[in-house]
Structure formats: structure tokens, C-alpha cells
C-alpha positions as CSV (number, residue, x, y, z in Angstrom):
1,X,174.1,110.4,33.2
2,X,173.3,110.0,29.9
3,X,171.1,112.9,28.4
4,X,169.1,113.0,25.5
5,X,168.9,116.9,24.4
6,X,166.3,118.5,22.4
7,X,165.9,122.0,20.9
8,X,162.3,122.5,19.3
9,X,162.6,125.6,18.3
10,X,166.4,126.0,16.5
11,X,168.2,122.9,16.8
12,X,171.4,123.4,17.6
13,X,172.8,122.0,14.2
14,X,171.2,124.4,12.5
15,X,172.9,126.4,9.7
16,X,171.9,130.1,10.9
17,X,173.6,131.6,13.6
18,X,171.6,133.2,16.5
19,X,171.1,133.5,20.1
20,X,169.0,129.8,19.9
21,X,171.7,128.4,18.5
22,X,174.7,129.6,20.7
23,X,172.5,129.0,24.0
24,X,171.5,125.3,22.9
25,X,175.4,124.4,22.1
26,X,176.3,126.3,25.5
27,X,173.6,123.9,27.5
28,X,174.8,120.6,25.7
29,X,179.0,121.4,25.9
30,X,178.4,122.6,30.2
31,X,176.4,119.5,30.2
32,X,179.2,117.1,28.9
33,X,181.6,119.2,31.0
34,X,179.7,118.4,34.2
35,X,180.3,114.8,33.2
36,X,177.3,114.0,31.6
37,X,176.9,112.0,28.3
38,X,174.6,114.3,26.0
39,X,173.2,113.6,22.3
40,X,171.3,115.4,20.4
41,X,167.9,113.2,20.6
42,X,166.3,114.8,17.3
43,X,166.9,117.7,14.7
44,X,163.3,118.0,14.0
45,X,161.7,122.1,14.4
46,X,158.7,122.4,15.5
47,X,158.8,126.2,14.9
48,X,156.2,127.9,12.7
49,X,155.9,131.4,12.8
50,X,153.4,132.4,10.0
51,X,150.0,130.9,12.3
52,X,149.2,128.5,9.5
53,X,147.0,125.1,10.8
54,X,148.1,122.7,7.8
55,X,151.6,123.5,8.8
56,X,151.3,123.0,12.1
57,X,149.4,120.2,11.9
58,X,152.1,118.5,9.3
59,X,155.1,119.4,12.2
60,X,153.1,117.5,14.8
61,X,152.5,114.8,12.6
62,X,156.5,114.5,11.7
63,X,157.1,115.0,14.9
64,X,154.8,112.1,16.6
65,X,156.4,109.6,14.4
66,X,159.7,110.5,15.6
67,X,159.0,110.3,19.0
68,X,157.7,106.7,18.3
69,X,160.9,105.8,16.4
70,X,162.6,107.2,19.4
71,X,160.7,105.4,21.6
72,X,161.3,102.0,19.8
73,X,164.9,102.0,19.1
74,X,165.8,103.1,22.9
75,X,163.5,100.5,24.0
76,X,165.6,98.2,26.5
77,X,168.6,101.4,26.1
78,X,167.2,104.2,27.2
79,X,168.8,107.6,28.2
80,X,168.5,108.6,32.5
81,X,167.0,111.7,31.3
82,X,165.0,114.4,28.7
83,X,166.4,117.8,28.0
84,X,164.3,120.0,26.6
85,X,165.6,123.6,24.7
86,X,163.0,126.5,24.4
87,X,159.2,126.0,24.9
88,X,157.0,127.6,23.3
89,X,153.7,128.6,21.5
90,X,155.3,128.8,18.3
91,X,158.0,126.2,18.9
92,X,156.0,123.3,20.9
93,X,157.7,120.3,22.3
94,X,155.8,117.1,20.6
95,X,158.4,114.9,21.4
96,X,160.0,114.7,24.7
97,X,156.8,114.3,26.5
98,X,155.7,111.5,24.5
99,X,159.1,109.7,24.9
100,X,159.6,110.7,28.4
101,X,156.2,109.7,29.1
102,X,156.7,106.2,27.5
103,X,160.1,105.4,29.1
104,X,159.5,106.9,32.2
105,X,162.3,109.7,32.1
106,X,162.8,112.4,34.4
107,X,161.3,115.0,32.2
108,X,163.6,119.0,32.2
109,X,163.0,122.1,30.3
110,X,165.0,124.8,29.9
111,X,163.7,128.8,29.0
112,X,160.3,127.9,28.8
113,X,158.2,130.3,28.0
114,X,154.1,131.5,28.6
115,X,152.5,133.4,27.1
116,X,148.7,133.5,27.8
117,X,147.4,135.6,25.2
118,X,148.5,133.3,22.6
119,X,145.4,130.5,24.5
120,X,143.1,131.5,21.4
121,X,144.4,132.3,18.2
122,X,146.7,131.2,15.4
123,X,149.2,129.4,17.9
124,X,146.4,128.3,20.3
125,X,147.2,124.2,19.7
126,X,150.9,124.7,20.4
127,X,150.4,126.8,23.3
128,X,148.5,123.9,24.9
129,X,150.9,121.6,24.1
130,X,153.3,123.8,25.5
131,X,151.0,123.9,29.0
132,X,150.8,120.4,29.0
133,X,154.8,119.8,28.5
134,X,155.1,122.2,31.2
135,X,152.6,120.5,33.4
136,X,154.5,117.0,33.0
137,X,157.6,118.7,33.8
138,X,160.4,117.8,36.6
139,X,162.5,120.7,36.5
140,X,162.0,123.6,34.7
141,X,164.7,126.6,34.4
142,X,163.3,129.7,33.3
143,X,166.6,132.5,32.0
144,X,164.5,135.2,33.0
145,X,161.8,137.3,35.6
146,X,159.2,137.1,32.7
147,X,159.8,133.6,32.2
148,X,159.6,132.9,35.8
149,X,156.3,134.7,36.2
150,X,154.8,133.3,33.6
151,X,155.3,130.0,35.2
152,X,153.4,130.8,38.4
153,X,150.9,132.4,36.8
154,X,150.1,128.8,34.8
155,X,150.3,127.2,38.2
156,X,153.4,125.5,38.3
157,X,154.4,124.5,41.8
158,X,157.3,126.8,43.1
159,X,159.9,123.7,44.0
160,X,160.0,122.5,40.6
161,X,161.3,126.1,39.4
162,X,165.1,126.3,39.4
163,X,166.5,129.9,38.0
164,X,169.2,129.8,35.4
165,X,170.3,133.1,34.5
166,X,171.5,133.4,30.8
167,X,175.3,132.3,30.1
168,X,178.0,132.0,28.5
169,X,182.3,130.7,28.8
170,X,184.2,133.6,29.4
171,X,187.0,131.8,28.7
172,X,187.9,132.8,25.3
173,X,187.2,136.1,26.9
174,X,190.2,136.1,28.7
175,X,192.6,135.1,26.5
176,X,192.6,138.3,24.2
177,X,195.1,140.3,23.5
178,X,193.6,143.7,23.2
179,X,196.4,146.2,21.7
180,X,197.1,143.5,19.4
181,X,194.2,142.6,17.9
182,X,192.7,146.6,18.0
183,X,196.2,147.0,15.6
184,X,195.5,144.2,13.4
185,X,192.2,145.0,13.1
186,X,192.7,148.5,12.5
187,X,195.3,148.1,9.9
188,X,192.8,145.2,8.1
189,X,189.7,147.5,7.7
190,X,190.9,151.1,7.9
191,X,189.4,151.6,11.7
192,X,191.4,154.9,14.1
193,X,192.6,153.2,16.7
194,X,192.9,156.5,18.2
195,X,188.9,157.1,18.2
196,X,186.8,154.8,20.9
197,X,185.2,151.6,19.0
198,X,181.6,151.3,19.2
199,X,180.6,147.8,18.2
200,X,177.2,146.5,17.3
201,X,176.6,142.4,17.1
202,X,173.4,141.6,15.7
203,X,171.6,139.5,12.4
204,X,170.4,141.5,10.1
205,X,166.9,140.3,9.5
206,X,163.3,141.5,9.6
207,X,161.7,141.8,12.9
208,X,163.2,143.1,16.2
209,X,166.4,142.9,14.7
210,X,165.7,145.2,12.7
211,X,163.6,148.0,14.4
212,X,166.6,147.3,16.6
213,X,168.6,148.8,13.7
214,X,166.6,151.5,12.9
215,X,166.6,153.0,16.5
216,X,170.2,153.1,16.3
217,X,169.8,154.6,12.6
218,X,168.1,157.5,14.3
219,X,170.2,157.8,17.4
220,X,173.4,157.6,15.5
221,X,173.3,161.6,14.1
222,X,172.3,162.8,18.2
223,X,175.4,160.7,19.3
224,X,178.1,163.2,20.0
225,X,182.3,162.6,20.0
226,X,184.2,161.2,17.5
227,X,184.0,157.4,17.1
228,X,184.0,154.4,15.1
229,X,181.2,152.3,14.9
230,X,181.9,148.8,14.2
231,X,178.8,146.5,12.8
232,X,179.0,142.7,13.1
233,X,176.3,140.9,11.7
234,X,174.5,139.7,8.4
235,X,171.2,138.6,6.8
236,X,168.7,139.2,4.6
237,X,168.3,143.0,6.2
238,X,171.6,144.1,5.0
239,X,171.4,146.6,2.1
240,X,168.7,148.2,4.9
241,X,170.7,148.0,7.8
242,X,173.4,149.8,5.7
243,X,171.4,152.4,4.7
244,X,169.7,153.0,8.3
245,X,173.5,153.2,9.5
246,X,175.3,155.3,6.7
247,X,178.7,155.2,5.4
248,X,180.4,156.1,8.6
249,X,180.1,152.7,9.6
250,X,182.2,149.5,9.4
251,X,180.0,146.9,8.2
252,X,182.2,143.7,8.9
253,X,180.1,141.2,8.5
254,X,179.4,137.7,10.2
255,X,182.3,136.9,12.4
256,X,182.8,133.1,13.6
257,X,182.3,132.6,17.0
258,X,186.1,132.3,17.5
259,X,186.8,135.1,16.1
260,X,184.3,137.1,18.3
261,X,186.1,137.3,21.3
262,X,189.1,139.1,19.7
263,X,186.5,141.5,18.1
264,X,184.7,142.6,21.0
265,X,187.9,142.7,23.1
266,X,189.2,145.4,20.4
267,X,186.3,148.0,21.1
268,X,185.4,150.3,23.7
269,X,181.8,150.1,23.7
270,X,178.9,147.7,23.3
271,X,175.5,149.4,21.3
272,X,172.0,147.7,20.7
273,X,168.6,148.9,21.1
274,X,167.1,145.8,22.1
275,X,164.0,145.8,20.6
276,X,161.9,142.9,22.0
277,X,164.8,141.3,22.8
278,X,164.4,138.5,25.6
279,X,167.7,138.7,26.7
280,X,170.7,138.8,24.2
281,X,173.8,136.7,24.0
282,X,175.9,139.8,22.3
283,X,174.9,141.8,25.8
284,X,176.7,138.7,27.4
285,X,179.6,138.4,25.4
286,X,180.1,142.0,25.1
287,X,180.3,142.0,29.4
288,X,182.4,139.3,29.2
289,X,185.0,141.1,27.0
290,X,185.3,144.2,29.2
291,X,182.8,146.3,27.5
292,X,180.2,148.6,28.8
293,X,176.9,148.6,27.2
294,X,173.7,150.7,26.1
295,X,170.8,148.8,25.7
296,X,167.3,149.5,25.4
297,X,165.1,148.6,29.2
298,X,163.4,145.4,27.1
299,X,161.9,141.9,28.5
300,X,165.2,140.6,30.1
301,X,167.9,142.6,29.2
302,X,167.9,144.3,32.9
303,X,168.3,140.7,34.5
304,X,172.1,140.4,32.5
305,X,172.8,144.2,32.5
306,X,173.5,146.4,35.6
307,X,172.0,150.2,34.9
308,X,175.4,152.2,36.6
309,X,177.3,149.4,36.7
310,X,178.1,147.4,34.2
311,X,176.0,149.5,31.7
312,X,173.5,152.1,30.8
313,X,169.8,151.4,30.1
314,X,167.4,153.4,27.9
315,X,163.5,153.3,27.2
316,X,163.1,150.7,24.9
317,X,162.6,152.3,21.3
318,X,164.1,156.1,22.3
319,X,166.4,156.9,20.3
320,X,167.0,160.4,21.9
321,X,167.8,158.5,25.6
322,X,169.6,156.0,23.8
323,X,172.0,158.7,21.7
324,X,172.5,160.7,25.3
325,X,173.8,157.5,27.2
326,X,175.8,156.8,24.5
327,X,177.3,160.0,24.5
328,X,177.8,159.9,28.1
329,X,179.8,156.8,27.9
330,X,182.3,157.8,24.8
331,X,183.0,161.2,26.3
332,X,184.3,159.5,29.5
333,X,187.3,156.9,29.0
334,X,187.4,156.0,33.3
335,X,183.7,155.5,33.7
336,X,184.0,153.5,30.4
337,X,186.9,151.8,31.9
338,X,185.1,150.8,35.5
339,X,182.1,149.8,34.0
340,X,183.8,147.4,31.4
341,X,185.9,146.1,34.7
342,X,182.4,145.6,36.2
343,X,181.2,143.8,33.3
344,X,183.7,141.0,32.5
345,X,183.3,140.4,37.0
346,X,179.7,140.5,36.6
347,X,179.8,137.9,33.8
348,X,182.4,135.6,35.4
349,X,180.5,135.5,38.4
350,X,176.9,135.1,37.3
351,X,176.6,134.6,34.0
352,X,179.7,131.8,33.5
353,X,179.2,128.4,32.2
354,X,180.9,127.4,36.5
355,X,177.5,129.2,37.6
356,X,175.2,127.6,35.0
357,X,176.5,124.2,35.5
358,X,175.6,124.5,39.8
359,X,172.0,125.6,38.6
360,X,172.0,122.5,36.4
361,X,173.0,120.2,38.7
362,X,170.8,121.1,41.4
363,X,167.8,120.8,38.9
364,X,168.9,117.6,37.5
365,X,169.2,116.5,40.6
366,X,165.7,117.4,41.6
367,X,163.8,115.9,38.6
368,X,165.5,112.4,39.1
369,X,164.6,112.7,43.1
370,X,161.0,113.5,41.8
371,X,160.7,111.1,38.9
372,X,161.3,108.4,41.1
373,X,159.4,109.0,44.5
């Protein structure tokens, strides 16, 4: 099937890294591993955050004329099928509706999002929009509870709602070497490899990010044992983020994405407030490389991460809770051990790109089957 894939709010071309970015490559690479023929329909963001009219009006406007051009030069060629990347007030989709519309396309959207207190406001046009894109929908796959609920509470029929829980490929996971890259990363940035590695992976940028960061500022003095604590991550944020964290702290920097794996598979123990956060690839990736985590209880961190299992969960924003289970896990090497076992299973067999692409075809599926009858 050939698939014409669209990311509204962070295409994934886009020069900043971020949870967007890595989920919208993920759907578009288990896509063309499923067989499927994807291209990136349009680069175009229809993201704007501030609540300013004239700029929304001037991203519609752009945006309409590229969904015309679309619709001209795939007239007589055009794709089996719309894809659609995070919907949302702030990020509406102006363009696959229009083009789906006009060349009769099975219509999909992925992590779409409602939020009904944004109906009057600053953001009230693009949450319409958003209803309406929603409402022409064939398949929609909301990545978590709040997600899903916010579909039923807009009235969208309960067959055309497919779960996809949030994933990742585990496979670079598994090919780590972990005493060899713990040495080589030790000797590199003056880390004890005798002291458990807590690792952090987060931007460092204004926001949720960074009230993320300054929870952990203030849990870090109440979080007892000896340990390293291992910060991956830059942005704007960074001079704060340092100070929040003190000199203790390995600030290494951004880390490709193939280098991540052999990071994360070096440490002991995943750390992140979660502020706001509405799921969180790092909690993923962390799982997936064996580690335990503490996280802050937020949105839809407890749909990736098992409290007792594969993780600890804390109030969202208490640094005290968050310092305690922190300090739980570093002065016990087993339960750290079990957990991270639990993790990279848990991951493998519900978060992996093999259960992601069943959940996509089934939902493909379905929105052809309903386009056409």
C-alpha cells in the first residue's frame, strides 16, 4: 500500500530532537517494514504555541495551498491511504482532510488528542479543526487512556478506535555490550564504575522539561547512597538545568540516537519526574535497555511503566516521594536487577515495533474496509 504520511505538529525531518520526532520516524520505518510504501506527504507545521490569530491564520492559509498542490499533482496517482501524526489544538491537521477528502482516501490518525477546554480560547479554531479531522476519520489510534477517553467523550464511535500503545525497536537494545561500554564510558568521562549509574534523558528546554528538572534538583540532596548521576540532554535550559543539578553530575550532552542504546545499557537506573509528560520515549528506551525507572504518576506514564514491576511511581511533582523510591532502588542491586529483567520483557512484548505493526495492520485494515463500503 502506498502511504502518504503526515506529522502536523513536528515533522519528522525536523532538526530538533524530541519524542515527536522519534515517534513519527518509528511510525513511518514499522510502516515500510510491514511492506508498505510510505512518503513523507508534506513538511509543513501547523504548530503554534503562543495563541496568536494572525499566525494561525497565516499556517492555515500555507497550509490550504498545499493541500491543493497535493491534490493536483496526485491527481490520476494517488496514494491507497492518509496517515496522519499528532492531532491537536495547537497542531491542527489542515491538510489531510482536505486531500483525503478530495481523493477519496481512507482517512488514519494516530495519537490524537482532545482536549475540551481548549473549545473557547486562543486555540479554539484549531481545536475545531481538530474535531472535524477526527469526525472524518477511519481509524484512529490513540497511545494512551487519556487519549482514548477523550475520544469517547467527543462521540467518536467505539469501532473506529484501535489502541496503539507507545513503542519503540528494542533491537539496538539488545545488541549492547554492557561491561564494555560501562568501561569505555567510564574511562571517557571520569564516571566509578563501581557506584550504580543513574541516568537522566531529557531536552533541556522551558516548560515541563524543565520543572521536570527542577523536581529532580530538589530530590537529588534527599537521595541517599553513593551514585553517579548521568545527564543526557541539551537545549536552551542548560546553564539552568546545571545549576538545578550541581556539580556532582555528568552532564553529557545530546547523544545520537545510536549511540543511546549503549548509554542507557551502561547505567543502573532510569530517573525523570515527568512533569506533564504524555508518555515519554526515554521511559521506553530506558525499559528496553534493562533499566528500572522512577517516574513521576503523570498523564500516561503509568500505561508504559509497571509500579513494582518494571518501576517505581511517585506523585507527580514530589520531590520527597521521588528521592525515597529512588533511594529504595540504588540501595538494592536484586530488586534493581528483577525489575530491569521485567522492563526490557515488558518492552519486547508490548511496547516493540512486532506489537505496533499488528495494531497497525488491523487499523489499516479497518479504514480501507470502511472507506469503501
Amino acid at each position: 500500500m502506498r502511504i502518504a504520511f503526515y506529522a502536523p505538529m513536528k515533522p519528522p525531518t525536523h532538526k530538533v530532537p524530541s519524542g515527536d520526532r522519534a515517534m513519527a520516524r518509528l511510525l513511518m520505518a514499522t510502516l515500510r517494514r510491514m511492506g508498505h510504501d510510505v512518503e513523507l506527504a508534506s513538511a509543513l507545521r501547523s504548530y503554534e504555541g503562543k495563541g496568536d490569530d494572525a499566525r494561525q491564520h497565516a499556517i492555515a492559509r500555507r497550509a490550504i495551498a498545499e493541500a491543493q498542490r497535493l491534490g493536483e499533482a496526485w491527481a490520476g496517482n494517488a496514494p491507497d491511504l492518509w496517515f496522519t501524526y499528532h492531532l491537536y489544538h495547537k497542531a491542527p491537521d489542515h491538510i489531510g482532510p482536505r486531500v483525503a477528502g478530495a481523493l477519496g482516501l481512507p482517512y488514519v490518525v494516530a495519537e490524537p488528542s482532545v482536549a475540551p477546554k481548549q473549545r473557547r480560547g486562543p486555540w479554539a479554531a484549531g481545536f475545531a479543526l481538530s474535531l472535524a479531522a477526527l469526525a472524518r476519520a477511519d481509524a484512529l489510534l490513540p497511545m494512551t487512556r487519556e487519549d482514548a477517553d477523550g475520544l469517547f467523550a467527543a462521540g467518536i464511535p467505539a469501532e473506529r478506535i484501535v489502541a496503539l500503545p507507545p513503542f519503540l525497536d528494542a533491537a539496538p537494545y539488545d545488541r549492547v555490550r554492557r561491561a564494555e561500554r560501562r568501561r569505555t564510558l567510564a574511562a571517557a568521562w571520569g564516571i566509578d564504575p563501581q557506584k550504580p549509574w543513574a541516568v537522566v534523558v531529557a531536552m533541556m528546554r522551558a516548560g515541563d522539561k524543565l520543572a521536570s528538572y527542577r523536581v529532580l534538583g530538589e530530590a537529588l540532596p534527599a537521595i541517599a547512597g553513593e551514585h553517579e548521576l548521568v545527564v543526557i540532554g541539551d537545549g536552551p535550559c542548560r546553564a539552568e538545568v546545571a545549576a538545578l543539578l550541581g556539580p556532582r553530575a555528568h552532564l553529557v550532552g545530546r547523544v545520537s540516537p545510536r549511540a543511546l542504546p549503549g548509554w542507557l545499557g551502561a547505567c543502573d537506573l532510569f530517573l525523570w519526574p515527568a512533569v506533564n509528560e504524555a508518555y515519554g520515549m526515554a521511559l521506553l528506551a530506558a525499559q528496553a535497555a534493562g533499566l528500572p525507572v522512577v517516574a513521576g504518576r503523570a498523564r500516561g506514564v503509568p500505561g508504559i511503566v509497571a509500579h513494582g514491576s518494571t518501576g517505581l511511581l511517585t506523585p507527580e511533582g514530589d520531590a520527597a516521594a521521588f528521592a525515597a523510591a529512588a533511594t529504595t532502588l540504588l540501595a538494592d542491586p536484586r530488586r534493581r536487577a528483577a525489575m530491569g529483567a521485567a522492563a526490557a520483557a515488558h518492552v519486547r512484548e508490548r511496547h516493540g515495533s512486532d506489537a505496533a505493526a499488528s495494531v497497525l495492520a488491523r487499523a489499516l485494515d479497518e479504514a480501507c474496509r470502511r472507506r469503501r463500503s
